[in-house]
C-alpha positions in Angstrom: -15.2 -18.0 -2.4 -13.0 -18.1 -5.8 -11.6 -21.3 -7.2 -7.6 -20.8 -6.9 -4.4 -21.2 -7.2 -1.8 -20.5 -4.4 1.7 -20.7 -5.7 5.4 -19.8 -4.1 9.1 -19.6 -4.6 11.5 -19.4 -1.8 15.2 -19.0 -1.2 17.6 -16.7 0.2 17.7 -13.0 -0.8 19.9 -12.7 -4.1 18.0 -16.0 -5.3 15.9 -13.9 -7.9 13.1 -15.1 -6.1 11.4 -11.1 -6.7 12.0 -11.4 -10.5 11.1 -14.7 -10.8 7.2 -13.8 -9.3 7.0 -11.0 -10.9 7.6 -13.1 -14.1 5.1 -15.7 -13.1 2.3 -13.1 -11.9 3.0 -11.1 -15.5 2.0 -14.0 -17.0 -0.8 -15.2 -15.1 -2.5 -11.4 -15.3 -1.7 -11.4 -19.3 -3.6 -14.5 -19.2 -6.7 -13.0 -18.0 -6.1 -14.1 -14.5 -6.6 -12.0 -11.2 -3.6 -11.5 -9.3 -2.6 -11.0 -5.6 1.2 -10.9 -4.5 2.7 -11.4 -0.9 6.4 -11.2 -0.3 8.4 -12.0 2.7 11.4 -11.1 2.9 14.6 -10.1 5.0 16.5 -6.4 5.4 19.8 -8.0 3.8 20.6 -7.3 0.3 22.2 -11.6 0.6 21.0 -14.1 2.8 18.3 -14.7 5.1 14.7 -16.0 3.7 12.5 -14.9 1.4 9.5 -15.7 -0.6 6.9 -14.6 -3.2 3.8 -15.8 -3.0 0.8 -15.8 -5.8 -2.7 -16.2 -5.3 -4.6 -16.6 -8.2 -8.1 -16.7 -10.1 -11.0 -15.9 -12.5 -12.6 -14.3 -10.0 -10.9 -11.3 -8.0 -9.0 -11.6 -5.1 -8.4 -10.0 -2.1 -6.0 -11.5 0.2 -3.6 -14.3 0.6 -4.7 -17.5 2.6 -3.2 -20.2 4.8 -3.2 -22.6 1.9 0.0 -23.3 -0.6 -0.4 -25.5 -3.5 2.7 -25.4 -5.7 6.0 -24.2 -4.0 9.1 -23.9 -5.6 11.8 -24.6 -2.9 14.6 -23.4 -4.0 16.6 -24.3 0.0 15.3 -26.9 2.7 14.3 -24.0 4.8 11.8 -22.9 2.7 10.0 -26.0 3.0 10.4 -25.7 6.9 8.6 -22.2 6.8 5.7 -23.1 4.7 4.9 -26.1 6.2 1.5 -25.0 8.1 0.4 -23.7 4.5 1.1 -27.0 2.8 -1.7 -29.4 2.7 -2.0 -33.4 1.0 -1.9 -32.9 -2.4 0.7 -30.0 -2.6 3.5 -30.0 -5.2 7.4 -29.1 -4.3 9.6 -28.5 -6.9 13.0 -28.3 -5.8 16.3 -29.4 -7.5 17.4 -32.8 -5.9 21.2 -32.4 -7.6 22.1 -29.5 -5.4 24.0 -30.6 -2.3 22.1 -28.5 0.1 18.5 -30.3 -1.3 19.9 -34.1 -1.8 18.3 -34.8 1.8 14.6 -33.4 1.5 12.1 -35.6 2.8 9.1 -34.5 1.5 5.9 -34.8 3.9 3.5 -37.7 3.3 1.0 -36.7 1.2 2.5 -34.4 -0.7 4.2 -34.2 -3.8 8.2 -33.7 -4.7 9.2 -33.2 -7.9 13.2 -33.7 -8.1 14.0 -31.1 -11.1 17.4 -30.4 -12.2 16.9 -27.2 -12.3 21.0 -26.2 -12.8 21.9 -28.6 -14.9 18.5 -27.4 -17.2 19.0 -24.1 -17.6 22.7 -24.4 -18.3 21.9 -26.5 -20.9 19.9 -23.4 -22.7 22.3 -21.6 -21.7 23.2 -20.3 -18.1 23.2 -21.8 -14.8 21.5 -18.6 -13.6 18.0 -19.6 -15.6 17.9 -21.9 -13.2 14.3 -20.2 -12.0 13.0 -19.9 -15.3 13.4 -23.8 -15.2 11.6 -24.3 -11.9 8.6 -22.0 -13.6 9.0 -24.4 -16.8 7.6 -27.1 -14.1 5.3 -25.2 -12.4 3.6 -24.1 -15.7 3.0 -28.2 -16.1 2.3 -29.0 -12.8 -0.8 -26.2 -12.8 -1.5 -27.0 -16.6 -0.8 -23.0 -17.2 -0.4 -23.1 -21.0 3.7 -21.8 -21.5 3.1 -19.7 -23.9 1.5 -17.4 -21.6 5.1 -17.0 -19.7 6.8 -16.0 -23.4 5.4 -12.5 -23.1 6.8 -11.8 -19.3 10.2 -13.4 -20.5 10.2 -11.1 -23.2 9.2 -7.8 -21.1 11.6 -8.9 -18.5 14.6 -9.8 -20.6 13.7 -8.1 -23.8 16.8 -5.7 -22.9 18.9 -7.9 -22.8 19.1 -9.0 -26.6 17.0 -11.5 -28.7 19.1 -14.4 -27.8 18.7 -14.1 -23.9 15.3 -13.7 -24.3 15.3 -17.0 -26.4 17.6 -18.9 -24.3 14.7 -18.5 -20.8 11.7 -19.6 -23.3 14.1 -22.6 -24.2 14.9 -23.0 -19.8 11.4 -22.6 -19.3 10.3 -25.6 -21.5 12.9 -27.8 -20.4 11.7 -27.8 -17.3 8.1 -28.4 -18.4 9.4 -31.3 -20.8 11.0 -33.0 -17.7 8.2 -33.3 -15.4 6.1 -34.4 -18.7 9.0 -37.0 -19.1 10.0 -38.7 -15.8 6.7 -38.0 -13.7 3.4 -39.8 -15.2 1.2 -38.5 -12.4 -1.9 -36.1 -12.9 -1.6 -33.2 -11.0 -4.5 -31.3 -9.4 -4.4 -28.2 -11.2 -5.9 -27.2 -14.2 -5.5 -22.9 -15.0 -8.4 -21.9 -16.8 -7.4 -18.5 -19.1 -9.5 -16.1 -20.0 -9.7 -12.9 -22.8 -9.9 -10.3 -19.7 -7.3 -7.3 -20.1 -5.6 -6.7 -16.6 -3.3 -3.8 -15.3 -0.7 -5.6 -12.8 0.4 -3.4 -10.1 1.6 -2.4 -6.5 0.4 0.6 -3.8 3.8 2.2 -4.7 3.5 2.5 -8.3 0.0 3.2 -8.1 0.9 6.5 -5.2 3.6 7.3 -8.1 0.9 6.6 -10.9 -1.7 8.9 -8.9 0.9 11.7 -8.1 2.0 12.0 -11.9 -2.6 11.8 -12.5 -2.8 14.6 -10.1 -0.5 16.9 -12.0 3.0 16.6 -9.0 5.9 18.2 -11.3 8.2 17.5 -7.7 9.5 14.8 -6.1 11.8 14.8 -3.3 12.9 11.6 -1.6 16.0 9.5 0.3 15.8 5.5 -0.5 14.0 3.8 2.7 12.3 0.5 2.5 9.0 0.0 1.7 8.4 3.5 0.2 11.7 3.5 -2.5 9.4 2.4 -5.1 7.4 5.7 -5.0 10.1 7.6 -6.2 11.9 4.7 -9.0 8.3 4.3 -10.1 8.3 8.7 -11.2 12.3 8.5 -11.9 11.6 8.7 -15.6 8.2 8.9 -15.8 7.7 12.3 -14.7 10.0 13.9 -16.6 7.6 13.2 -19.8 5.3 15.8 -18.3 8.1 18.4 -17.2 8.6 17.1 -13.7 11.8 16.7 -11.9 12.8 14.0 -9.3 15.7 14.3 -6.4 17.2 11.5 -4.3 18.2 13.9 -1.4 20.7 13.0 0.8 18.5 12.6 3.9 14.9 12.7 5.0 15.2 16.7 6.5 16.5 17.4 2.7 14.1 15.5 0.8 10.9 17.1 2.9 12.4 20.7 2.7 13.7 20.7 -0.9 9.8 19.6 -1.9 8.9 22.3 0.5 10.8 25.0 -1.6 9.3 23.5 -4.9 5.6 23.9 -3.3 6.1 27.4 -2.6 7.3 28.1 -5.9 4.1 26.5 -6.7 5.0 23.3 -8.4 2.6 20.4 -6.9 5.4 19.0 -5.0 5.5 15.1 -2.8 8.0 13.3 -0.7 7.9 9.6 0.6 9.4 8.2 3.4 8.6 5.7 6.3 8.6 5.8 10.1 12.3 6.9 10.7 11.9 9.4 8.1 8.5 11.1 9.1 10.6 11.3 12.7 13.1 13.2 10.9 10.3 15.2 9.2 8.4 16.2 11.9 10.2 19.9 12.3 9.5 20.4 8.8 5.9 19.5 9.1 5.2 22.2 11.4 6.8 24.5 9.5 4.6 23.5 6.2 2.0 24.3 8.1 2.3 27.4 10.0 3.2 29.0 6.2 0.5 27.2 4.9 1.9 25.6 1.9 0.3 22.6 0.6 2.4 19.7 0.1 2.1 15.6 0.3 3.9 13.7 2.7 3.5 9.8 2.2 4.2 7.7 5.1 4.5 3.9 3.7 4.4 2.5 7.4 6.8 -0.6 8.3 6.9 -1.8 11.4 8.8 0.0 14.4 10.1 1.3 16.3 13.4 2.6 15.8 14.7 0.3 13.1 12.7 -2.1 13.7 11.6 -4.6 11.0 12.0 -2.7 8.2 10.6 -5.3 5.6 7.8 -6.1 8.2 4.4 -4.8 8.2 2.9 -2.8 10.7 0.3 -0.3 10.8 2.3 1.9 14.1 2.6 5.1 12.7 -1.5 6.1 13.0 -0.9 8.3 16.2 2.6 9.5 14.6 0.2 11.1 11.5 -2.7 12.6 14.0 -0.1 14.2 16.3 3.2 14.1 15.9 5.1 17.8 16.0 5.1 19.9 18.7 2.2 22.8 19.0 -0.7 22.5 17.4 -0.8 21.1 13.7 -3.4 21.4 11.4 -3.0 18.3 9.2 -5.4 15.4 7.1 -4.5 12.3 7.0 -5.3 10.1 4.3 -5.4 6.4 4.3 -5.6 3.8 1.1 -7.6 0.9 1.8 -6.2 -1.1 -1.5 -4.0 -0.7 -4.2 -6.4 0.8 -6.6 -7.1 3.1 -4.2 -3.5 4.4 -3.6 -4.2 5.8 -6.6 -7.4 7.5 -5.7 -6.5 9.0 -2.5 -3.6 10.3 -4.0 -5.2 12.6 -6.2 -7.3 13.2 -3.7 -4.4 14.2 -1.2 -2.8 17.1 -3.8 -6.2 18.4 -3.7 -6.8 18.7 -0.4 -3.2 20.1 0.5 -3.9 23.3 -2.4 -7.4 23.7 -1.6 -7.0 23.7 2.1 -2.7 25.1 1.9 -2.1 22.4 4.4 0.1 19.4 4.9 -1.7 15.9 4.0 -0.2 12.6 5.5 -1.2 10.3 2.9 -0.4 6.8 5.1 -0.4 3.4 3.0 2.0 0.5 4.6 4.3 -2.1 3.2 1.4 -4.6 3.0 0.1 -2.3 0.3 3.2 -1.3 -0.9 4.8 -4.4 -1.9 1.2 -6.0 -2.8 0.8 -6.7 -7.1 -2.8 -7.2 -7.7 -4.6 -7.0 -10.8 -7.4 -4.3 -11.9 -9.4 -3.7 -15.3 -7.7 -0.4 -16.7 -10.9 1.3 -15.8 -10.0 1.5 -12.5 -7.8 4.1 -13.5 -9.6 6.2 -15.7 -7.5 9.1 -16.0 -10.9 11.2 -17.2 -12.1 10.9 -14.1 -9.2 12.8 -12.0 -9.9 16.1 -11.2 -7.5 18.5 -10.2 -8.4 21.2 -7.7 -5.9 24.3 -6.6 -8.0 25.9 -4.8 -7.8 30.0 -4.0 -4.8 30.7 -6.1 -5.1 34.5 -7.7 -4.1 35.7 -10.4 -3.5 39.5 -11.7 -6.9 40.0 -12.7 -8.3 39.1 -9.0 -4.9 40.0 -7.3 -6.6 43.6 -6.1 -9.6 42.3 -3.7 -6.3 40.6 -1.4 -4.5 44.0 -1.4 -3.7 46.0 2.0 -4.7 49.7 2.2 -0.9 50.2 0.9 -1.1 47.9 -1.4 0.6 44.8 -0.1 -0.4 40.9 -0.7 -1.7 39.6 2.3 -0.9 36.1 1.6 -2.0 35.2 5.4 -5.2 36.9 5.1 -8.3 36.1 8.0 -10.9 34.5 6.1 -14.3 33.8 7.4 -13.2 29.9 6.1 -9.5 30.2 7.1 -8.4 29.8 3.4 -6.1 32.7 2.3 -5.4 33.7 -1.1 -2.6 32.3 -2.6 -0.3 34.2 -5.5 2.7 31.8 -7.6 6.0 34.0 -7.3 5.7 36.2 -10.5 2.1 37.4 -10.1 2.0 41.1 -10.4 2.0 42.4 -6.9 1.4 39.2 -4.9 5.3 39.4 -4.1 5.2 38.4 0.2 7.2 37.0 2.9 6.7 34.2 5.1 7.9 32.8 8.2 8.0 29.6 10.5 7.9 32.5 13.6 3.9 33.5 13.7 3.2 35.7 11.6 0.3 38.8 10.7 -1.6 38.3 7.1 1.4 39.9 5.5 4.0 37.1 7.0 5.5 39.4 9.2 6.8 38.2 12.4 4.7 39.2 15.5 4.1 37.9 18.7 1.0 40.1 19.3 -1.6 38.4 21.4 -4.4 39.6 19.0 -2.9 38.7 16.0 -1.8 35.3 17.5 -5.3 34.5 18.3 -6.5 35.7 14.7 -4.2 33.2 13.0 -4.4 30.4 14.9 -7.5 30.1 14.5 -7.8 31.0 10.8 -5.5 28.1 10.4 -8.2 26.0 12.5 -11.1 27.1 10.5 -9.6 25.7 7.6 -10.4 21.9 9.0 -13.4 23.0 10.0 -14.3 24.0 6.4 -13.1 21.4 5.2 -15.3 18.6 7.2 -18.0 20.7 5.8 -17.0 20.9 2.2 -15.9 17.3 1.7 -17.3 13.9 1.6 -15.3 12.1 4.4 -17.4 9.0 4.2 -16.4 5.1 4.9 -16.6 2.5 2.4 -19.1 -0.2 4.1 -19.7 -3.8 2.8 -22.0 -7.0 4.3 -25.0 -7.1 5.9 -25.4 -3.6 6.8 -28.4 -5.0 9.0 -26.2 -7.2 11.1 -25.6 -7.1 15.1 -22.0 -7.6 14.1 -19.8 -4.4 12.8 -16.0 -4.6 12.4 -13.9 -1.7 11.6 -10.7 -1.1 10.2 -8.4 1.3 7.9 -5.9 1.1 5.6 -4.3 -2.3 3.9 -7.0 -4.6 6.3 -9.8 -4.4 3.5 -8.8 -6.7 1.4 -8.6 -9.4 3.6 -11.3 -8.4 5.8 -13.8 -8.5 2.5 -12.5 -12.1 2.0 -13.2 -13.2 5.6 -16.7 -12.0 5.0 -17.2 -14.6 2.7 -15.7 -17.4 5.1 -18.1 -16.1 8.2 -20.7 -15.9 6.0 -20.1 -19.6 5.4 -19.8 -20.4 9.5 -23.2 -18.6 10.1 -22.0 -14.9 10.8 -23.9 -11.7 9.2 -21.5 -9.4 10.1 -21.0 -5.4 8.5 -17.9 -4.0 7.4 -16.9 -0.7 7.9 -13.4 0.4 6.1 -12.2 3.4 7.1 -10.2 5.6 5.0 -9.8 9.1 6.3 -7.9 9.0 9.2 -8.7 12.8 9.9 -10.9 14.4 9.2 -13.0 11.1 10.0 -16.2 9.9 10.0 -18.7 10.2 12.4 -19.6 6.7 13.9 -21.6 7.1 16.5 -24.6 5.7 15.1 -23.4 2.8 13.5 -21.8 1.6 16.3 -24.8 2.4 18.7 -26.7 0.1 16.2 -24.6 -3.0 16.6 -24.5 -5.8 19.5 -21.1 -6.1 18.6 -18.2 -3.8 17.7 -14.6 -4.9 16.8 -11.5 -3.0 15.8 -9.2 -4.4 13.4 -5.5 -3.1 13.0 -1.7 -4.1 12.5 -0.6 -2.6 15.9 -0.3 -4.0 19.5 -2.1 -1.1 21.3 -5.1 -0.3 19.2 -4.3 3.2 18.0 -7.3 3.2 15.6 -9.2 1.5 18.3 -8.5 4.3 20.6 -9.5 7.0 18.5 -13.3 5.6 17.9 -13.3 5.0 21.6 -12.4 8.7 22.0 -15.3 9.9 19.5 -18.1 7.6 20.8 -17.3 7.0 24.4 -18.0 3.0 24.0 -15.7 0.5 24.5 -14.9 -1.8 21.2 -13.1 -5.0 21.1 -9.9 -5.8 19.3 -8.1 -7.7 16.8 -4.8 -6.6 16.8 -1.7 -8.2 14.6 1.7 -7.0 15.4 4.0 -9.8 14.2 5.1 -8.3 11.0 2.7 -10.3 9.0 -0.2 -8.8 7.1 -3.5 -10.6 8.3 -4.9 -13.1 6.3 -8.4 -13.8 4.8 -9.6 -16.9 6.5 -6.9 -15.9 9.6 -9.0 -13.1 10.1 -12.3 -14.6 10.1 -11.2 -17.0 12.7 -10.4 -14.2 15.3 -13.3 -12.4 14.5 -15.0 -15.5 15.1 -13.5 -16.2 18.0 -13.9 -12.6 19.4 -17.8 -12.8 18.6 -17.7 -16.2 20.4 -16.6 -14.7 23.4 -19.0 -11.9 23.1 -22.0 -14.0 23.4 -20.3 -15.9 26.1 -19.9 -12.9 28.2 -23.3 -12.1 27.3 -24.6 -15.4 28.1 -23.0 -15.6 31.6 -24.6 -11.6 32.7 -27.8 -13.2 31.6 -28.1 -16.1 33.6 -26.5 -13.8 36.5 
């Protein structure tokens, strides 16, 4: 398992407690660390709890943990709500001048540090450094060299004028000089640096990152947590390479606006979350039944209704397979981790063109929200291919021509994939309707015809599982009696909790699933295990229920529906636990 660090800050929301990770994860990645975020936080914009939470390493990492060993505490609660993470030896830094803080016991075996943080940071300048102070400390409590947090001060603050930027390098060493000064107590924590060269990001930027990679010129959206960042992560960015972004004014705006952009031909993308896709659904079918390709990202939160929206939840699986009335062709994609956002993005505006069909690309706010660090490789923008699939142009135009020469933009082909003309090709002007349609988009309600297209638009999934490489991602002991399965954001932490059952005697295989549909087959590998468990961020098993659909065999469970993402040695113990029970079940029809 890696050698790290676990770090925190906590407060209220309006704290700065976001900025002030981000700050200290900047500089921990720029120092050749590996990175992996968690937030928790409340829907308010004031108010209520939140934290940021930093795992760190030489080594990668995957997952947060149940351990905290530095926690800035910036209220008595959050103490009170990361007390099960806190362990002898831990370090809280919280400012014993504030009123609200003068009474903090902290637990035996542990270790306060009283910093004053206010009265610091208005002394370089501003009571509202007051953060940078309390990272000041922290950098000499885990003996992280300080320089190291000059460069996110300056990229965070840079904007702001010289002198700002000055005055938190100044905050940040008064707080280091203080706990060098009135605590003579070795700490520990020792950060060990390195010369690696990290990118520092989160599934949102990397969907925006991927769409931009994939060549999307049009982005449609309405602000809705966890999936905002999608579209502030293009504001600006896409423009460089002639695309346009649009804050709609609702979810059935944003969805049809990128509608009318795909059928003009743009590569076009909204994002939204549960609510939204409800909204969407109408929409949906239409993209569908006109057979225009366009992305829909579903950044799952947790449901339903309102819900929790700053929870995470994995809910929305069946929404993506079936939601819509009639019969929907559809893929739906799923990311598995952050640098895969970015993959399966491109991949997505491939398979909408090549197949003219609407792709649910389904990350959730576990991914969304997670900054993790990855060599630039990971991103190698040589390696993205762009498909568009039939499109014609005026030299092919002729062979999709009617007897009186019209476009048959609809036209029955032995793979269900029609021809498809950009509005100014040379006679490849057509109509299209939402009503069903012959191959020239005229409405009809001719049994024939409706059977023709139906199935054309069928045929297209069915090439499509042919054509495509719709494999899983497998780690472990691919020769173990153990297999657990999961999708999206539960890789990470399930790859961890290999390592920790590994450790308690368990050869277990890992099967991560990320295409949600078309899937694949896995039949055998679940014939070939003892044991088979289902992991997923839902009460009912949706995922769980689908592989019992395709194989007929019952699988076991481990299902997490409180809002929290699982955990890396969390997980291990109920798939421990699960396994225990397995062989006691086992055991008992034995000696029966």
């Amino acid at each position: 398992m890696p050698e790290d660090l676990n770090w925190a800050i906590g407060g209220e929301a309006g704290d700065g407690i976001d900025s002030t990770g981000k700050i200290f994860a900047q500089a921990l990645s720029r120092a050749g660390r590996h990175v992996f975020t968690s937030k928790d936080f409340a829907s308010r914009i004031r108010g209520g709890y939140t934290a940021y939470k930093v795992r760190t390493s030489v080594d990668r990492v995957e997952s947060v943990v149940d351990r905290l060993d530095i926690l800035i505490a910036l209220t008595e609660r959050t103490i009170d709500e990361n007390m099960d993470e806190l362990h002898e030896g831990s370090v809280i830094i919280y400012d014993g001048e504030r009123s609200t803080m003068q009474d903090v016991e902290v637990p035996d075996g542990m270790i306060g540090l009283s910093v004053p943080l206010q009265r610091l940071a208005e002394d370089a300048g501003g009571a509202i450094m007051a953060n940078v102070v309390a990272l000041g400390a922290a950098c000499e409590v885990a003996q992280f060299p300080i320089e190291n947090l000059d460069e996110s001060l300056e990229k965070r603050f840079g904007d702001k004028g010289e002198a700002i930027v000055e005055n938190n390098k100044e905050a940040a060493r008064l707080g280091q000089q203080h706990v060098q000064e009135e605590y003579d107590h070795e700490f520990d924590y020792d950060i060990e640096t390195t010369d690696e060269d990290y990118v520092l990001l989160n599934g949102d930027e990397a969907i925006g990152m991927g769409a931009i990679a994939a060549g999307c010129r049009f982005y449609s959206g309405y602000p809705i947590t966890p999936a905002t960042d999608v579209m502030e992560y293009l504001t600006g960015r896409i423009d460089q390479y002639g695309g346009k972004v649009v804050q709609a004014e609702d979810e059935l705006s944003a969805i049809n606006m990128a509608l009318g952009a795909a059928r003009a031909g743009a590569r076009a993308m909204t994002a939204t979350s549960g609510p939204g896709i409800d909204l969407m659904t109408e929409t949906f079918g239409l993209v569908a039944t006109t057979e225009t390709p366009l992305v829909i990202c579903d950044v799952m939160r947790s449901g339903p209704s309102t819900g929790m929206p700053t929870k995470q939840e994995q809910g929305d699986l069946n929404m993506t397979l079936y939601g819509g009335h009639g019969e929907i062709p559809r893929f739906v994609v799923a990311p598995t981790s952050v640098s895969e956002c970015f993959w399966k993005t491109v991949e997505a505006f491939n398979y909408a063109e090549k197949y003219q069909t609407p792709v649910y690309l389904v990350s959730d706010l576990a991914l969304a929200v997670t900054e993790q660090t990855f060599p630039p490789e990971a991103f190698d923008m040589d390696e993205v291919e762009i498909e568009r699939g039939k499109v014609v142009d005026e030299d092919e135009i002729d062979s999709w021509l009617d007897e009186r020469g019209r476009f048959q933009a609809h036209f029955s082909a032995a793979d269900g994939i029609s021809p498809r003309a950009f509005p100014g090709t040379t006679d490849g002007a057509h109509m299209t309707t939402g009503l069903e349609h012959d191959e020239l988009g005229r409405r009809t309600e001719e049994e024939e015809v409706r059977l023709e297209q139906v199935e054309k638009r069928q045929r297209k999934v069915e090439t499509a599982k042919e054509e495509e490489d719709w494999d899983y991602r497998e780690f472990g002991d691919e020769d173990a009696d153990a297999l657990v399965i999961s999708w999206g954001s539960n890789e990470g932490a399930m790859r961890e909790a290999l390592g920790f059952l590994d450790e308690r005697g368990h050869d277990v295989r890992f099967i991560s699933v990320p295409y949600i549909f078309p899937r694949p087959d896995l039949s055998e590998e679940i014939e070939a295990a003892d044991d088979v468990i289902v992991v997923e961020c839902n009460a009912t098993g949706q995922f769980a229920d689908v592989i019992e659909h395709d194989v007929l065999e019952r699988v076991q469970r481990v299902n997490k529906y409180n809002g929290v993402r699982f955990k890396a040695d969390e997980l291990a113990t109920e798939i421990e636990n699960t396994l225990s029970g397995a062989d006691a079940g086992a055991a008992e029809v034995e000696a029966e």
